[in-house]
VEXDREN-2710 file (C-alpha; in Angstrom, 1 decimal):
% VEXDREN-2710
k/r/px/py/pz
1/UNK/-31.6/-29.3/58.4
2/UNK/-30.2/-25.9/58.4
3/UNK/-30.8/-25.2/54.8
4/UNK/-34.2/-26.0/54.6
5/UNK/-34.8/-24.1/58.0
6/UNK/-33.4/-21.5/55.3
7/UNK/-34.9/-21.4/52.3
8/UNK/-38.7/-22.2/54.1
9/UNK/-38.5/-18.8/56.1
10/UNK/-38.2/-20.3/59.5
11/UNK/-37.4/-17.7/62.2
12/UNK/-34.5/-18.0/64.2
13/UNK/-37.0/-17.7/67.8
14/UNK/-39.1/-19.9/66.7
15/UNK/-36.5/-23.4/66.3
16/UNK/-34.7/-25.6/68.2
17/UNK/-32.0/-25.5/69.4
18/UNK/-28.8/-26.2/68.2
19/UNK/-28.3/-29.3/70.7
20/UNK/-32.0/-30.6/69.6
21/UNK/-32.7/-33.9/67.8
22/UNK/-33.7/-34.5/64.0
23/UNK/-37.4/-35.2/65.6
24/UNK/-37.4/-32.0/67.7
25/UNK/-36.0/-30.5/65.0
26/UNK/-38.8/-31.2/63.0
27/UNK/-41.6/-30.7/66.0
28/UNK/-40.4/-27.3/66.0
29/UNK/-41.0/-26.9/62.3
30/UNK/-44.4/-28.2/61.8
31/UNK/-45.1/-26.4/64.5
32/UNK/-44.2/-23.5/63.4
33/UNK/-45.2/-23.7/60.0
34/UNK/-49.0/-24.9/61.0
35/UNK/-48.5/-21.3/63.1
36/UNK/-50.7/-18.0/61.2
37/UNK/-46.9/-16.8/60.5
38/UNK/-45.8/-20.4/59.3
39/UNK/-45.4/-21.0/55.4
40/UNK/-47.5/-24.4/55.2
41/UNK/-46.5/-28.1/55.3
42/UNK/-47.2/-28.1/51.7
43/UNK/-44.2/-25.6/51.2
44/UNK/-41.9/-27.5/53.5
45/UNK/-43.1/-31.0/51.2
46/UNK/-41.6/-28.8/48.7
47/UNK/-38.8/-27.9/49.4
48/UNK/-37.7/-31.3/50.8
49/UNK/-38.4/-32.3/47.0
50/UNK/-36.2/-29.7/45.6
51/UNK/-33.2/-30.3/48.3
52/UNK/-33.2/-34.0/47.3
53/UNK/-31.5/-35.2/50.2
54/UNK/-28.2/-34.7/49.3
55/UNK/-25.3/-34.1/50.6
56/UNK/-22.7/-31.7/49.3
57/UNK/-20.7/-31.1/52.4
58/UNK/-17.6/-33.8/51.8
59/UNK/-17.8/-32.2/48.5
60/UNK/-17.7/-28.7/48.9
61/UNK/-15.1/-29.8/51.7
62/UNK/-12.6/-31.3/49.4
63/UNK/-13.0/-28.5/46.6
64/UNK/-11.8/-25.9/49.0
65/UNK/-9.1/-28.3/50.5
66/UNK/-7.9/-29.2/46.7
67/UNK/-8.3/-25.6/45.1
68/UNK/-6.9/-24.2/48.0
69/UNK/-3.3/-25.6/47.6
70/UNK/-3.5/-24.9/43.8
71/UNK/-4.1/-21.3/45.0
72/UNK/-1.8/-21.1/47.2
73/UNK/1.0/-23.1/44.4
74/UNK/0.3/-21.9/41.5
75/UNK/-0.6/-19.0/39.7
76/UNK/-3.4/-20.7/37.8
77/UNK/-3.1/-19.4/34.4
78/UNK/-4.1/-21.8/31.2
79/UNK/-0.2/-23.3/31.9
80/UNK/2.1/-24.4/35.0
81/UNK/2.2/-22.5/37.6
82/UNK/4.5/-21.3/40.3
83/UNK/5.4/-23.9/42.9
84/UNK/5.9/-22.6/46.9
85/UNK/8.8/-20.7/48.0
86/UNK/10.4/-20.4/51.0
87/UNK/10.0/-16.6/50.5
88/UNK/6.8/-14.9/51.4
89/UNK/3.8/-15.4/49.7
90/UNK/3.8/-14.1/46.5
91/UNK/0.5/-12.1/45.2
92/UNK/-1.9/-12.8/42.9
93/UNK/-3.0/-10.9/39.6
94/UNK/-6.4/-10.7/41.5
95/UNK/-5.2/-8.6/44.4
96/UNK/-4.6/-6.0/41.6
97/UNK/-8.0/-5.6/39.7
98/UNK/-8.0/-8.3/37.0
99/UNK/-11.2/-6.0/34.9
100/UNK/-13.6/-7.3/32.2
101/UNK/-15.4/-5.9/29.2
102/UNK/-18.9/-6.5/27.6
103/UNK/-18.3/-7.2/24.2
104/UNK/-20.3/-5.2/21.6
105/UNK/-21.7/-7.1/18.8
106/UNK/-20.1/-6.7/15.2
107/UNK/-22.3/-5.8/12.6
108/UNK/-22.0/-5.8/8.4
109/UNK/-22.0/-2.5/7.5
110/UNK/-20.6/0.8/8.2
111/UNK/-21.3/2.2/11.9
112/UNK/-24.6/2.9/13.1
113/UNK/-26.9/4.9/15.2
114/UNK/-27.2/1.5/16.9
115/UNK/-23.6/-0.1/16.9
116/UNK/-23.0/3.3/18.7
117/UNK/-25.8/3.5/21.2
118/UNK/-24.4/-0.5/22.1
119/UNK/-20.7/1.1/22.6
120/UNK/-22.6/3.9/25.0
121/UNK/-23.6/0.6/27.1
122/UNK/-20.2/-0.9/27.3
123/UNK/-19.6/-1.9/30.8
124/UNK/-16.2/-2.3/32.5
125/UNK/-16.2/-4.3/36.0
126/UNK/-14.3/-6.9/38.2
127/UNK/-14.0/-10.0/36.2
128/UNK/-15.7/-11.9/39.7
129/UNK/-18.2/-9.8/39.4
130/UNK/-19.1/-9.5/35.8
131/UNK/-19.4/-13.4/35.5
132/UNK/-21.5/-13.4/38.4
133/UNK/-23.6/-11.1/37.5
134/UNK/-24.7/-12.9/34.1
135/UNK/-24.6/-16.5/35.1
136/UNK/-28.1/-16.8/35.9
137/UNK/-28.6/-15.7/31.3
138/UNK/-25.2/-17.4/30.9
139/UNK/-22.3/-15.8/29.7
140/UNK/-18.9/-16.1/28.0
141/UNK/-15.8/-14.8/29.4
142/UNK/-13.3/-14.3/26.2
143/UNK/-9.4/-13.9/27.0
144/UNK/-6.4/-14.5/25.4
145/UNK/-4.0/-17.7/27.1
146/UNK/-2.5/-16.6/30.3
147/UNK/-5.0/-13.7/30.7
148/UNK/-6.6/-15.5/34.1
149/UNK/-10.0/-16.7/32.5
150/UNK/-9.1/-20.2/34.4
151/UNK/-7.9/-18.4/37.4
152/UNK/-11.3/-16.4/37.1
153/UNK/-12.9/-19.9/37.3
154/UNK/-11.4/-21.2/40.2
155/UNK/-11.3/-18.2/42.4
156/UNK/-15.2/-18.4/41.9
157/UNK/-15.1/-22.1/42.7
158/UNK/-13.2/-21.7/45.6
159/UNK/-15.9/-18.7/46.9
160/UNK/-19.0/-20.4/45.7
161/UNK/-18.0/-23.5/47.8
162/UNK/-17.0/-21.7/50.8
163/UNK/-20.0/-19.7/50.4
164/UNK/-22.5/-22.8/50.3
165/UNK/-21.3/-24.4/53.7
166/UNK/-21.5/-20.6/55.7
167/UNK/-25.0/-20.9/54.1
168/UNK/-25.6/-24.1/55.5
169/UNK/-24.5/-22.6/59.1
170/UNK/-25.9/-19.0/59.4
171/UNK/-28.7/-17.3/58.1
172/UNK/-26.8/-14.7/55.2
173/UNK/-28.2/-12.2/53.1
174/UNK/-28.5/-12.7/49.3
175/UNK/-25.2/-13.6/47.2
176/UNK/-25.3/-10.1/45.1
177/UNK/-25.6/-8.1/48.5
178/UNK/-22.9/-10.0/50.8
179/UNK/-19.8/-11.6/48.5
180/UNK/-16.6/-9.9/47.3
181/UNK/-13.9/-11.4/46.5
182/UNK/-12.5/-12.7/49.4
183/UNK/-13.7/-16.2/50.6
184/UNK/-14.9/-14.6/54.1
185/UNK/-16.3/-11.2/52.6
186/UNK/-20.3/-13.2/53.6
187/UNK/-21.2/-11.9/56.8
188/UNK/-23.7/-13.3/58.8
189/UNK/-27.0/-10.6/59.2
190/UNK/-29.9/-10.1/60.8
191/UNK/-32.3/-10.7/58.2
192/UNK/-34.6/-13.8/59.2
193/UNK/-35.6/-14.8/55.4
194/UNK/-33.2/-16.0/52.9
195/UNK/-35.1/-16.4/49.3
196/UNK/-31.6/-17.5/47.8
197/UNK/-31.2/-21.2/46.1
198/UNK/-28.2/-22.9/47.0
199/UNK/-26.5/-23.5/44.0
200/UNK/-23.5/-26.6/43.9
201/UNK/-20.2/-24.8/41.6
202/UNK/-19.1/-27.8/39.4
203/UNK/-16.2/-27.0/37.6
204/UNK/-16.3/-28.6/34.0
205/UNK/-13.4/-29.0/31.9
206/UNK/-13.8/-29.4/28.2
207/UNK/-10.4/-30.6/27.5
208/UNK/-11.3/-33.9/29.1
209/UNK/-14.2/-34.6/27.1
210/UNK/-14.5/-37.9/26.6
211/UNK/-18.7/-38.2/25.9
212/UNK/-20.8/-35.8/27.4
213/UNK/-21.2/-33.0/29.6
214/UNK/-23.1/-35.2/32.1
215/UNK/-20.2/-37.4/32.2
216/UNK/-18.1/-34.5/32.8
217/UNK/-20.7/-33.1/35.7
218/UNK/-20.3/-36.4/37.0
219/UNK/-17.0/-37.1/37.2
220/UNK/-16.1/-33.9/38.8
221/UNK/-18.5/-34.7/41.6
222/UNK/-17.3/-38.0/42.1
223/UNK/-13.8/-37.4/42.2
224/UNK/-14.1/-34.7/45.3
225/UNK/-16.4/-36.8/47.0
226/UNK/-16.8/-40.9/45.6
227/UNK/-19.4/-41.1/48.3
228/UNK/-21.9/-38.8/47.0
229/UNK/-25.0/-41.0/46.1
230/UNK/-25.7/-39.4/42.4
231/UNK/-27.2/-41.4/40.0
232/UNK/-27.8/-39.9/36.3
233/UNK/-31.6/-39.7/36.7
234/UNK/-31.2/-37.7/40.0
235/UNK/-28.1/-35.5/38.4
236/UNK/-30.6/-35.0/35.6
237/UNK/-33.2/-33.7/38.1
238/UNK/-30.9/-31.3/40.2
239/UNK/-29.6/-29.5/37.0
240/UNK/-33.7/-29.5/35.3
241/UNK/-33.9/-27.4/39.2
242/UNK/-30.8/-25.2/38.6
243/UNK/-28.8/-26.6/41.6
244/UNK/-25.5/-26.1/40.1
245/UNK/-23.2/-23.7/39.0
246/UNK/-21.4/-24.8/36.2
247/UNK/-18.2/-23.1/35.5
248/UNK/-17.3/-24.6/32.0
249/UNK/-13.8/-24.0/31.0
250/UNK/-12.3/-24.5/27.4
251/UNK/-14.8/-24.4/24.2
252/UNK/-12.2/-24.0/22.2
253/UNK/-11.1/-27.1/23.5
254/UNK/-13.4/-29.1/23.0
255/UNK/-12.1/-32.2/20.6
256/UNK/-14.7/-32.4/17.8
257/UNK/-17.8/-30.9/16.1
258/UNK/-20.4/-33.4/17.6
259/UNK/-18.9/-32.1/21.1
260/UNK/-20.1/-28.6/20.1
261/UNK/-23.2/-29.7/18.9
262/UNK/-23.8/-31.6/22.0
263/UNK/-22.9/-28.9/24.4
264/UNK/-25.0/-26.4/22.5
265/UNK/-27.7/-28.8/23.2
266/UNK/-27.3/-29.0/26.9
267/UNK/-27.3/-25.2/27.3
268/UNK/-30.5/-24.3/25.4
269/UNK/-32.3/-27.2/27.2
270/UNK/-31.1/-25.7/30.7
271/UNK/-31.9/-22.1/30.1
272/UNK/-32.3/-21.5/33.7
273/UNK/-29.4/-23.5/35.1
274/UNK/-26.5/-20.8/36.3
275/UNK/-23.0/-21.2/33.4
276/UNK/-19.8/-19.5/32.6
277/UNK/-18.1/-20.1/29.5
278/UNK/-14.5/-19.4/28.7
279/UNK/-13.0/-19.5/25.5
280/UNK/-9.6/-18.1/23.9
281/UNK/-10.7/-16.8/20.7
282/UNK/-14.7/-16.4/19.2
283/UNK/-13.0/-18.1/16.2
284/UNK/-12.0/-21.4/17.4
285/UNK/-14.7/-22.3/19.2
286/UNK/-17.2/-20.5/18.5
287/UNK/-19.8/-19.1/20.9
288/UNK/-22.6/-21.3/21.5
289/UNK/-25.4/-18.8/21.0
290/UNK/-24.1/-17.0/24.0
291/UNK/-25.6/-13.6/23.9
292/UNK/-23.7/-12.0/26.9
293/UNK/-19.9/-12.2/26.3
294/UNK/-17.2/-10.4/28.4
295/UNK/-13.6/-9.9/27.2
296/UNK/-10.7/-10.1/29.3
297/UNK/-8.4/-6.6/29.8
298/UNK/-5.0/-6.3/30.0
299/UNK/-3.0/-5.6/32.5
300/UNK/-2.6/-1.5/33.2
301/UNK/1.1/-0.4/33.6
302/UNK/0.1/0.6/36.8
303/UNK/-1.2/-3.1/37.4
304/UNK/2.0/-4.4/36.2
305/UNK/4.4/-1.8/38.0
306/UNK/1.9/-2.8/41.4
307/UNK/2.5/-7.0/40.7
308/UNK/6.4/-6.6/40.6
309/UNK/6.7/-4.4/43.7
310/UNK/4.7/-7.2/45.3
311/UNK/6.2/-10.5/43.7
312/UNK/9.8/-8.7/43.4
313/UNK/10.1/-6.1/46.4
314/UNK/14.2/-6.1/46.7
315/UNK/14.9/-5.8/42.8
316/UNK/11.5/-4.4/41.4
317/UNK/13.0/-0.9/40.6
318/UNK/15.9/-2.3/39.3
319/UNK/13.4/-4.9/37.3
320/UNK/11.8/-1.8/36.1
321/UNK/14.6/0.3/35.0
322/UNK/15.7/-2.5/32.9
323/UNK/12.2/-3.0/31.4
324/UNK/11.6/0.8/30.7
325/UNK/9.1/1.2/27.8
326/UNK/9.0/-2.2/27.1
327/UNK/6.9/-3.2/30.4
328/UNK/3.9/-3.3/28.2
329/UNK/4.7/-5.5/25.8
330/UNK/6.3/-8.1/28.0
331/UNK/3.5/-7.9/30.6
332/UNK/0.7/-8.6/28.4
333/UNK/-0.5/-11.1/30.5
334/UNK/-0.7/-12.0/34.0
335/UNK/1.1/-15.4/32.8
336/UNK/3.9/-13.2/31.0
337/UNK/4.1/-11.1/33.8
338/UNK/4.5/-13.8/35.8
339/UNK/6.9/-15.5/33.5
340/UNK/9.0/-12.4/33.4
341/UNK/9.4/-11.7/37.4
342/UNK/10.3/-15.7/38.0
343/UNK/13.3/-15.3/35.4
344/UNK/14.7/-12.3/36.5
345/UNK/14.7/-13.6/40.0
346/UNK/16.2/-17.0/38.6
347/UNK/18.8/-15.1/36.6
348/UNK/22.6/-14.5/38.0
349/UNK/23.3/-11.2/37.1
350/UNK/19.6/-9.8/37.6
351/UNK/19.5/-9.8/34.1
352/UNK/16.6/-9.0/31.5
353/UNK/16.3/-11.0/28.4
354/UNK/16.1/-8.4/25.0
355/UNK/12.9/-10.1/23.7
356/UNK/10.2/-12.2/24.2
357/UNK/11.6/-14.9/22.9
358/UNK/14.5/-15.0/25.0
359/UNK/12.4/-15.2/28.3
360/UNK/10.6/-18.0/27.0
361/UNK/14.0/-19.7/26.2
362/UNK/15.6/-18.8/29.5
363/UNK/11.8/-19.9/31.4
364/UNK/11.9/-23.3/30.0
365/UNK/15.9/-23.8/30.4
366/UNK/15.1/-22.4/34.4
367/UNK/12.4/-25.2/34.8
368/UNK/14.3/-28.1/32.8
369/UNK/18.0/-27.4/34.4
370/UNK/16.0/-27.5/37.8
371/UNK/15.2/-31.2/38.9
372/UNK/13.7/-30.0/42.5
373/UNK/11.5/-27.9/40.8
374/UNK/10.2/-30.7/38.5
375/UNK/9.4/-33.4/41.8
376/UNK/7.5/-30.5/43.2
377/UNK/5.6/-29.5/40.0
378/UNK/4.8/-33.5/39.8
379/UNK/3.8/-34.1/43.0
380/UNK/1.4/-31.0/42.8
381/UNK/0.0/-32.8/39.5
382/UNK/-0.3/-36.0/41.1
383/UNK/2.6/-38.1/42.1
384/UNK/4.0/-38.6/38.7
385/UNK/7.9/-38.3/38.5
386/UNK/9.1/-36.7/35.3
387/UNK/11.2/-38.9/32.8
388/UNK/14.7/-37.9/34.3
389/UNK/16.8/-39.1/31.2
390/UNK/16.3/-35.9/29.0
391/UNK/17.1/-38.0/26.4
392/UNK/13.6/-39.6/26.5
393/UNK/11.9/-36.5/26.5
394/UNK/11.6/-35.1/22.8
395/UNK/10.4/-39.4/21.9
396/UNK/8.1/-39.4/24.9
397/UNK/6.6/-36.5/23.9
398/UNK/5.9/-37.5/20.2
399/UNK/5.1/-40.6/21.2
400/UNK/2.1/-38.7/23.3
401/UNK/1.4/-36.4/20.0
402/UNK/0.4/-39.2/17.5
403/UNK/-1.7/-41.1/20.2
404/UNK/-3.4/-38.1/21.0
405/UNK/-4.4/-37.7/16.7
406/UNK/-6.1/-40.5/17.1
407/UNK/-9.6/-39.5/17.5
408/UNK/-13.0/-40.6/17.1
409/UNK/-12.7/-39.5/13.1
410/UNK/-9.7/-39.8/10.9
411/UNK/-10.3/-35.9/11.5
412/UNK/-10.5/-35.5/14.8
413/UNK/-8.0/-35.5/17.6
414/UNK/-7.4/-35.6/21.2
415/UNK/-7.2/-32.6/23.7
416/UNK/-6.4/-34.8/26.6
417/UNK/-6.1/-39.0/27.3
418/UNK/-6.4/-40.6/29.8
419/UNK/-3.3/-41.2/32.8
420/UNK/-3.3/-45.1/32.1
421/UNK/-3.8/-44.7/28.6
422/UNK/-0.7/-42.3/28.3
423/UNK/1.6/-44.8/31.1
424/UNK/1.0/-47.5/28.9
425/UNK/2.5/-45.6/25.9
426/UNK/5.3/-44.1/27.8
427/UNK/6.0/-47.6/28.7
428/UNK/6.8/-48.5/25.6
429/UNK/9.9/-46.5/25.6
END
């Protein structure tokens, strides 16, 4: 009831109260909108037709209780994250500024009067910020792996949900005007109007694409809340309104060329439905049309020294005597930096590795050599033990490779396969 006491204008002195019924509920408002200040039962019919009936509460509920442990796990990068320590918490790259940039278009020839005017307009913002503030035209956010464009995604999940049950219990002012980036920066105000449409975040992940983006929609829903009465001609409906946020993660993961062309469908025939994009690389995925594109930007030395202090505080100067000038080229990434902090903490003598290459080597013998760590990591992921003879590993995991080339085409191949589909394989071993 709240929400549509919301969105039709209805002043808090003029409803019931909060121990009223559903019918006094609704007295008050048709009393009040039948009033010379009221808004009009036709509006109100309205707006019941564009709220649908639905119920996202189970669902927004079990997004934050879901995203929230992968938070507080993991640092969500585009790989596995870190599992909970005794220790402290340890920070995230986003209590230190993660920053994105508009990306100018390229053009054939030499520079221009209007390639440079274009560089003139070059903005350089929040990376919460800069995908909020283009959703509503849709944008895509362009990083390199590991440079938080997933993280970016859930973080805004996580808020977005919060955000939508506050709404449903106070009166707030609009989204641009009361969210940081905190999940309780909304504040309730004094305003008695809220103009706002409550948007549903859906998180959609291309590497599971296994039809549509519908399905994908779908599925999402369904899995955080089973309940949620949603048939396909009423999902249909609810995006034709914009009542989602779609936060679409991976084109350059998408599986096949008809998946592209389908996706570029469903975006031009929802021009007015809120989407983020993310991609790794213009060139593997291409863009979709997407006019508005912002580029994730590394890490400053600053950022970096600020995340090792925090993740490292007993060995951080020692950290960063070792590291000198190479800081920036081994903290290239939050996931790098990341990388690097866990195996210096993991290492005996406090030790850092000469090159890149040797932290990879010493990341993946820290997580392999460590079988506590691996039960953790699988229970996070969902219950699934790891193989534990080593032995089995290198055929298991070819085994998973050539089922996942088969595709649709002799051409195409497979991103992702389903759990059951990938037990029965493993099974065969």
């Amino acid at each position: 009831m709240d929400p549509l006491l919301i969105v039709v204008n209805m002043p808090r002195m003029n409803r019931a109260g909060a121990a009223a019924t559903i019918s006094e509920q609704v007295s008050a408002l048709l009393v009040w909108a039948e009033s010379p200040i009221g808004s009009g039962v036709e509006a109100i019919a309205q707006q019941l037709t564009e709220l649908n009936h639905f119920e996202f509460d189970a669902y927004l509920r079990s997004l934050i209780v879901t995203y929230e442990k992968w938070w507080e796990y993991y640092t969500l990068t585009d790989a596995v994250g870190t599992v909970e320590q005794p220790a402290p918490e340890k920070p995230s790259v986003f209590d230190f500024g993660l920053m994105v940039q508009t990306v100018v278009k390229e053009t054939d020839g030499p520079d221009s009067d209007s390639r440079a005017e274009e560089r003139a307009k070059t903005e350089r913002l929040p990376v919460l910020e800069g995908i909020r503030k283009y959703a509503d035209d849709h944008v895509l956010l362009v990083g390199r792996p590991g440079s938080g464009k997933s993280t970016a995604l859930i973080r805004l999940l996580l808020e977005e949900a919060s955000y939508v049950l506050e709404l449903e219990q106070h009166l707030l002012v609009p989204r641009a005007e009361s969210r940081g980036t905190g999940f309780d920066s909304a504040q309730p105000s004094v305003q008695v109007g809220f103009q706002h449409k409550i948007e549903i975040p859906v998180l959609v992940e291309l590497r599971y694409w296994s039809g549509s983006v519908i399905d994908l929609i779908r599925d999402f829903l369904h899995r955080h809340d089973p309940q949620l009465a949603l048939d396909d001609a009423s999902l249909t409906t609810l995006l034709g309104q914009g009542r989602f946020l779609l936060l679409i993660d991976g084109l350059n993961e998408l599986p096949s060329e008809d998946a592209r062309t389908q996706l570029t469908a469903f975006r031009r025939h929802h021009p007015k439905l809120p989407m983020i994009f993310t991609t790794r690389d213009l060139g593997l995925g291409g863009d979709l049309g997407i006019e508005k594109k912002l580029e994730m930007q590394p890490l400053t030395e600053a950022q970096m020294k600020e995340f090792i202090r925090a993740y490292v505080p007993d060995q951080a100067e020692v950290m960063l005597r070792q590291l000198n000038n190479r800081l920036r080229e081994f903290g290239q990434t939050p996931l790098l930096l990341w990388m690097l902090c866990e195996v210096f903490q993991q290492s005996p003598n406090r030790q850092m590795p000469n090159n890149l290459a040797a932290v990879f080597r010493a990341f993946t013998t820290m997580y392999e050599d460590s079988s506590v760590r691996k039960h953790e990591v699988a229970l996070l992921k969902g219950d699934v033990r790891p193989l534990s003879d080593r032995r089995l590993w290198k055929p298991a995991l070819q085994a998973l490779a050539a089922l996942m080339m088969e595709g649709e085409t002799p051409v195409d191949f497979r991103v992702a396969i389903h759990r059951t589909e990938a037990e029965r394989e493993l099974g065969k071993l």
